[in-house]
C-alpha positions in Angstrom: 120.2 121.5 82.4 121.8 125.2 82.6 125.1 125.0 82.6 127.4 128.3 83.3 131.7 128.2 83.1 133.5 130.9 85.1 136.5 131.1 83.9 140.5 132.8 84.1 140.1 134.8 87.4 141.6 133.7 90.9 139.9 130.8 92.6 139.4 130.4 95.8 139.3 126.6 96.6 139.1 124.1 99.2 142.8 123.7 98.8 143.4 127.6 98.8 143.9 130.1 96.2 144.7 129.2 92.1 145.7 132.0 90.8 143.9 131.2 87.6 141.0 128.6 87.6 137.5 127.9 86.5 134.5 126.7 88.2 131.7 125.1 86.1 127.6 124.4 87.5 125.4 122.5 85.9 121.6 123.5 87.6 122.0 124.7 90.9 125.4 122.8 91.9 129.1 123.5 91.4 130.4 120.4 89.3 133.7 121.1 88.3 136.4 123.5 89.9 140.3 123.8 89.3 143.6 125.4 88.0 144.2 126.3 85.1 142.3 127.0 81.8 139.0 125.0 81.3 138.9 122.3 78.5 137.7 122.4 74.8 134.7 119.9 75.8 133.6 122.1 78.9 133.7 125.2 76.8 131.3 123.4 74.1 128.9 122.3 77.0 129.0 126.0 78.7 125.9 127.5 78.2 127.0 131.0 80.1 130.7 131.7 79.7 131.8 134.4 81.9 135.5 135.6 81.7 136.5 136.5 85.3 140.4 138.2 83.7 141.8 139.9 86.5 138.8 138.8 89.3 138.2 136.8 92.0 136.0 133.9 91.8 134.6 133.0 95.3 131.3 131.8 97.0 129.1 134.4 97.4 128.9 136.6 100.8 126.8 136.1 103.7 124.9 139.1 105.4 124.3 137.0 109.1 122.2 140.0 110.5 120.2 142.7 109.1 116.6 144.5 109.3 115.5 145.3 105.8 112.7 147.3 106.7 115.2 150.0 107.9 116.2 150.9 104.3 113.3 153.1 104.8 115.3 154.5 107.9 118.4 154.9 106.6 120.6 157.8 107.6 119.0 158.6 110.9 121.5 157.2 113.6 123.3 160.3 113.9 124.1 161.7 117.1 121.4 159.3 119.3 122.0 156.2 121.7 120.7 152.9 121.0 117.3 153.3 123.4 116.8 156.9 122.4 117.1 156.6 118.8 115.1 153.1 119.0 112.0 155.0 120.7 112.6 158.9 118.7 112.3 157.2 115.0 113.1 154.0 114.4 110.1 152.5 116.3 107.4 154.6 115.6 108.9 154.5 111.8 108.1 151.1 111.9 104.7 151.0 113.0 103.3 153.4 110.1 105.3 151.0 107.7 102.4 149.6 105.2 102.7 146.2 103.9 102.9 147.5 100.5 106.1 150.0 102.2 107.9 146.9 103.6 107.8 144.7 100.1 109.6 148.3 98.8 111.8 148.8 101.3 112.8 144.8 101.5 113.3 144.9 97.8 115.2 147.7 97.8 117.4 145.7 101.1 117.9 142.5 99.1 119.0 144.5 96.2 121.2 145.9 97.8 122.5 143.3 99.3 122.9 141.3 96.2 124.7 144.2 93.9 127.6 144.0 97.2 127.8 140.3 96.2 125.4 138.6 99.2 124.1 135.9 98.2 122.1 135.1 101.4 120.5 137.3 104.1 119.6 136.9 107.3 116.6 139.5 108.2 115.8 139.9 111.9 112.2 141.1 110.6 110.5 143.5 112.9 107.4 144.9 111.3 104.8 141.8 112.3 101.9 143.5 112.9 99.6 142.0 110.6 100.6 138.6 108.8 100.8 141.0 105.6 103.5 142.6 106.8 105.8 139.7 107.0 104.5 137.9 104.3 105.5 141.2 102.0 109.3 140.0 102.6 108.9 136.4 101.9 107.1 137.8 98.0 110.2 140.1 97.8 112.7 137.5 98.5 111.1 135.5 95.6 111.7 138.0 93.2 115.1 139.2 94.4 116.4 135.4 94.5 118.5 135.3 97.0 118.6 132.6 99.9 117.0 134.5 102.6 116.5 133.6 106.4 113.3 135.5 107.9 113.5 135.5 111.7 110.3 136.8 112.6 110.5 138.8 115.6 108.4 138.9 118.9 107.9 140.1 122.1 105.5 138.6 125.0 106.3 141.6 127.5 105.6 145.1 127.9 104.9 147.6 124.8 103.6 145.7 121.8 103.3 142.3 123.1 101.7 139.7 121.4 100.4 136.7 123.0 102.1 133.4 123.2 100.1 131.6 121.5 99.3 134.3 118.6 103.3 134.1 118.4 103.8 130.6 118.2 101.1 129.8 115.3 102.4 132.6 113.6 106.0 131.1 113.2 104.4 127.8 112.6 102.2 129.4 110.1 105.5 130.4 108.3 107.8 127.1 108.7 105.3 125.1 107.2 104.5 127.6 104.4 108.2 127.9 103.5 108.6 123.6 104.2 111.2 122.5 101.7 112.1 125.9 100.1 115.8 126.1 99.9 115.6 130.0 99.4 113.5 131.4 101.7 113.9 129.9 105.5 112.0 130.8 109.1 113.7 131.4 112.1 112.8 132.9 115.9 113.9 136.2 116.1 112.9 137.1 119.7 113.7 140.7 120.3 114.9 142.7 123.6 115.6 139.5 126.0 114.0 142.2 128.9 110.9 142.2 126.9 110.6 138.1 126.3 109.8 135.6 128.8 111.7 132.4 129.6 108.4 130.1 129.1 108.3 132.3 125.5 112.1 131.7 124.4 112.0 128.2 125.2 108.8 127.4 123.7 110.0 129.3 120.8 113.4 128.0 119.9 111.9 124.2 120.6 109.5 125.2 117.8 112.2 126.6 115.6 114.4 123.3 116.3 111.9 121.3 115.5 111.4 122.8 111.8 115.3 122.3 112.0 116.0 125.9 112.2 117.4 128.3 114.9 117.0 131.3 117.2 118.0 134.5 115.8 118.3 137.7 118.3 120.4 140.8 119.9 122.2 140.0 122.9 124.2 142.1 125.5 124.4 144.9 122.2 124.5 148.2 124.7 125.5 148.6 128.5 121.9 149.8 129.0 120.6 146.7 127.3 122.5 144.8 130.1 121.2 147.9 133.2 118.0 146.3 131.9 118.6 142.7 131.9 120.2 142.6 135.2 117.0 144.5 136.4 114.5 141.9 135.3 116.0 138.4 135.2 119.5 139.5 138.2 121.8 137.9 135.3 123.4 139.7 132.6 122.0 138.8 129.1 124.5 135.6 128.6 124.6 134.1 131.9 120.6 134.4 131.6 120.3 132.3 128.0 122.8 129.4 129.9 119.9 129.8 133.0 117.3 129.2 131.1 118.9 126.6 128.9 118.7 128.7 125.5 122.1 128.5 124.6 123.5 126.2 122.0 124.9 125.8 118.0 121.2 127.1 117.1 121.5 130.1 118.9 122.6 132.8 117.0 123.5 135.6 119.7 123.7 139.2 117.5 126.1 141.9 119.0 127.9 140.4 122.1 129.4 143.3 122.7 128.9 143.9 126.8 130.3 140.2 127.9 132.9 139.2 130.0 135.4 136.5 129.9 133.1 133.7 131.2 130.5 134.6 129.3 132.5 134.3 126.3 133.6 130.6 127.6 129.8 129.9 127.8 129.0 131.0 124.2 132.2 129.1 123.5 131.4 125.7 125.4 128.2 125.7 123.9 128.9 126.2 120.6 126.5 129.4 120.2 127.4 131.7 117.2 128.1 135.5 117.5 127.0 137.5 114.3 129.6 140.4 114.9 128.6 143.8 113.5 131.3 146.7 114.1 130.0 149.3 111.7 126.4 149.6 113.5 128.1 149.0 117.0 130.5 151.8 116.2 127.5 154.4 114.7 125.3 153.3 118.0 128.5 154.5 120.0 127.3 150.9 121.7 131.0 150.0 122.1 133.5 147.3 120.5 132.8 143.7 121.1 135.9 141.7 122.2 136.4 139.9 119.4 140.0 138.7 119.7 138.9 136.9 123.1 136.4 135.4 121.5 138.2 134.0 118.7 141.0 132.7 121.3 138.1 131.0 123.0 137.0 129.3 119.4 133.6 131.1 119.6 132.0 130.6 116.1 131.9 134.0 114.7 129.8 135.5 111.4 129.5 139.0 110.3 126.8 141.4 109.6 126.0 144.8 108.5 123.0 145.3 110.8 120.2 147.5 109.6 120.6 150.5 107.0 118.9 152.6 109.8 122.5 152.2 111.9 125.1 151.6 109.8 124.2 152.7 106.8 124.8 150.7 104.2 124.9 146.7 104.1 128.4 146.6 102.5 129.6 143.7 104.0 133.1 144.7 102.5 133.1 147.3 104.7 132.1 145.3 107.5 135.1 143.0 107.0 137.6 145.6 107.2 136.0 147.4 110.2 136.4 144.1 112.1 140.0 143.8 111.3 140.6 147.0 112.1 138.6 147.7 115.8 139.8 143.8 116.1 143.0 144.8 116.1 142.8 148.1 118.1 141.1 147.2 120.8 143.6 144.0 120.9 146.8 146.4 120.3 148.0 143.5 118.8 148.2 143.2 114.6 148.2 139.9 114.0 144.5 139.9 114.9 142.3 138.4 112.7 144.2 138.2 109.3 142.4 138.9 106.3 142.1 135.3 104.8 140.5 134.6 108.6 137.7 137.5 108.2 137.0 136.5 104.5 136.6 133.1 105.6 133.4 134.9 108.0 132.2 136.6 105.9 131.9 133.5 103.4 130.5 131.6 107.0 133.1 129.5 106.1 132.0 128.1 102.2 134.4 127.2 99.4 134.3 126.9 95.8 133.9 122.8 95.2 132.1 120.0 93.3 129.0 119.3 94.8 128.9 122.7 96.7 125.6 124.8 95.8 126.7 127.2 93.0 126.3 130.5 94.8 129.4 132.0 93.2 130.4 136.4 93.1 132.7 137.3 90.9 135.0 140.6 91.9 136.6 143.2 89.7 140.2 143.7 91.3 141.7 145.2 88.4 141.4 148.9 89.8 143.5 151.3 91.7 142.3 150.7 95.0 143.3 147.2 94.7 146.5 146.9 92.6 149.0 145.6 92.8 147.5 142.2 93.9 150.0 140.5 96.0 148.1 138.9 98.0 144.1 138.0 96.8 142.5 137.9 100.1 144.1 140.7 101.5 142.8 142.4 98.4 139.2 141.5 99.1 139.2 142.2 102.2 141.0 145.5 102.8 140.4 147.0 99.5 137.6 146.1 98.0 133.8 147.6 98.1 130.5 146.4 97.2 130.5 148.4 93.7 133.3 146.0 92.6 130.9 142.9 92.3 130.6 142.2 88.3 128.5 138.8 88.6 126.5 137.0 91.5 124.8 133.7 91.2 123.0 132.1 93.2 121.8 128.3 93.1 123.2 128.0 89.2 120.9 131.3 88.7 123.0 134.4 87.5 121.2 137.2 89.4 124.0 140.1 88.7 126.0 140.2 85.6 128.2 143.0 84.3 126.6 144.5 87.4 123.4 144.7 85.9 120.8 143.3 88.0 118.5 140.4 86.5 114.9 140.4 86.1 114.3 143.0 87.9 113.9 147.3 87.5 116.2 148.7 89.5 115.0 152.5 88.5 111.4 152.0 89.0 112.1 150.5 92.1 114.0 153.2 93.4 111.0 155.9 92.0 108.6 154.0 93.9 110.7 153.5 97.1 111.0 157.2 97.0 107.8 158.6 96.8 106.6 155.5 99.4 109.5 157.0 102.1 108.6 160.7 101.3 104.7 159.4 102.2 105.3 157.7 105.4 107.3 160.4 106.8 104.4 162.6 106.4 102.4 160.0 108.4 105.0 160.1 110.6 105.7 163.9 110.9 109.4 163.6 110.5 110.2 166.6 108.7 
């Protein structure tokens, strides 16, 4: 059985923070974690040591909502709203996307995504028009190796509908192709809730519950978004999910920015998670979701970076402190969200301990943006980027270390993405 010791860095525990500890796996589980220095008979079993002198030892980041195709997008948001910018580029990018350009551009996502210490991804995937399309993700995801939830996305209404029944086998066709994989998941990643009917939704998220999965999907994300919503369905995007019966712990609403106090008591009451993501929601110009109320409320909250295309990295260190900070202004009130209580998101909430699956970062703080080190979460969180990730490891399997990436190459993947990107915008005509 592999066995790997981390060992002399701060640990971040059930119990809080030991300023020096060590955390030992054997296979893919976290046996051993505590204070201290590891002993002599640990040491001979070890068949990894990694010294973590002057790091942080924590469970690995999670990425709650992102679009991986859009690496192939990245760096045209500027100066466009949401709908514009959605219909100018990003939507007719996507529908010249080859199979063979979305296993790049998701490899080149999930690597990304892993050297910023993620060790699992949740990809509201877009590009389904042929079964290849989506299918390229779930091969990339195997060869990356990170834990990675596919929430393949649909519509039943208007421009590029499918039908409901091409929509449901296709998801079933997935959950029980991925049945019992504990590194690639299916979800139901409905998209515009204008464009998706209430037979569709329903059908779909009793589908996904039944494969013990969830429903994955933007929700009130830009005042225009909820123009349209009140347009079609005479509810705003919220009180139409409680109408209809969709909302619930396995609804994952994405954005939540345009919603009012009771709304926020109905995500609250029924438990539904908000995947927060101030970065893209700033760059959009979409607004600031109300995050204090929200947390008041006891609203479960995660974080994401959302697509490259709109934010434009998926540093989800920068996403943490972005979410401190607009958390704050908007609030005019500092004691907003504390940085222990937006790592604790950002880690959805995981700790370091026996039994515990060993997806386990480790994080260079000995450098000037982050000394001294009074306090180690308020290091990680306000100073720290995704550059400073030395190791990553993910179910007992070291993925990154020394910030090398394992099993993988990185150059020739960036010379292909390249010359694929510089091909489809000639398809395109983006020039």
């Amino acid at each position: 059985m592999r066995t790997i010791l981390i060992h002399g860095g701060a640990v971040l525990t059930m119990n809080g923070w030991a300023d020096v500890g060590y955390v030992f796996v054997e296979g893919e589980r976290i046996t051993a974690v505590s204070p201290g220095s590891p002993p002599p008979t640990l040491i001979a079993q070890a068949d990894n040591i990694i010294s973590a002198q002057h790091c942080a030892i924590i469970p690995g980041l999670v990425n709650a909502h992102t679009h991986l195709s859009q690496t192939f997008m990245r760096g045209l948001a500027g100066g466009r709203p949401l709908l514009p910018w959605l219909r100018e580029l990003i939507w007719p990018l996507q529908g010249a996307l080859t199979p063979d350009d979305m296993r790049l551009a998701a490899l080149l996502g999930l690597v990304e995504n892993l050297r910023g210490g993620v060790t699992q991804v949740v990809d509201h995937h877009k590009i389904t028009a042929t079964p290849a399309h989506t299918d390229a993700v779930c091969e990339a995801a195997a060869a990356v190796g990170l834990r990675v939830t596919l929430a393949r996305a649909w519509t039943d209404k208007g421009a590029n509908a499918e039908p409901v029944e091409v929509i449901l086998a296709d998801l079933e066709r997935l959950f029980e192709q991925r049945r019992g994989s504990d590194r690639l998941q299916i979800a139901s990643g409905p998209l515009a809730l204008w464009r998706c009917s209430a037979d569709t939704l329903r059908r779909s998220h009793e589908l996904a519950r039944k494969h013990g999965s969830f429903t994955h999907f933007h929700v009130a994300e830009s005042q225009e978004e909820v123009r349209l919503s009140l347009e079609e369905t005479g509810l705003t995007p919220v009180r139409w999910l409680h109408e209809i019966d969709l909302l619930s712990a396995d609804t994952q609403v994405v954005h939540a920015v345009w919603v009012d106090d009771a709304e926020i008591e109905l995500l609250a009451q029924n438990g539904a998670p908000v995947i927060h993501c101030p970065v893209s929601n700033g760059m959009l110009g979409s607004g600031i979701a109300p995050v204090a109320a929200m947390l008041r409320q006891g609203v479960p909250i995660r974080l994401g970076t959302d697509g490259p295309a709109s934010n434009d990295t998926q540093d989800v260190w920068e996403t943490m402190k972005t979410a401190v900070t607009i958390a704050r202004a908007s609030a005019l009130d500092a004691t907003v969200l504390p940085p222990a209580a937006a790592l604790n998101l950002a880690l959805s909430a995981a700790a370091l301990v026996p039994g515990a699956p060993a997806d386990i970062i480790v994080v260079n703080l000995n450098h000037p943006r982050a000394m001294p080190v009074h306090d180690v979460a308020s290091a990680l969180t306000l100073s720290t980027h995704g550059s400073d990730v030395e190791t990553a490891i993910v179910g007992g399997q070291i993925l990154l270390r020394n910030q090398q990436i394992m099993g993988l190459d990185e150059t020739a993947l960036l010379a292909a993405c390249r010359q694929a990107v510089s091909q489809l915008r000639q398809r395109v005509g983006i020039h």
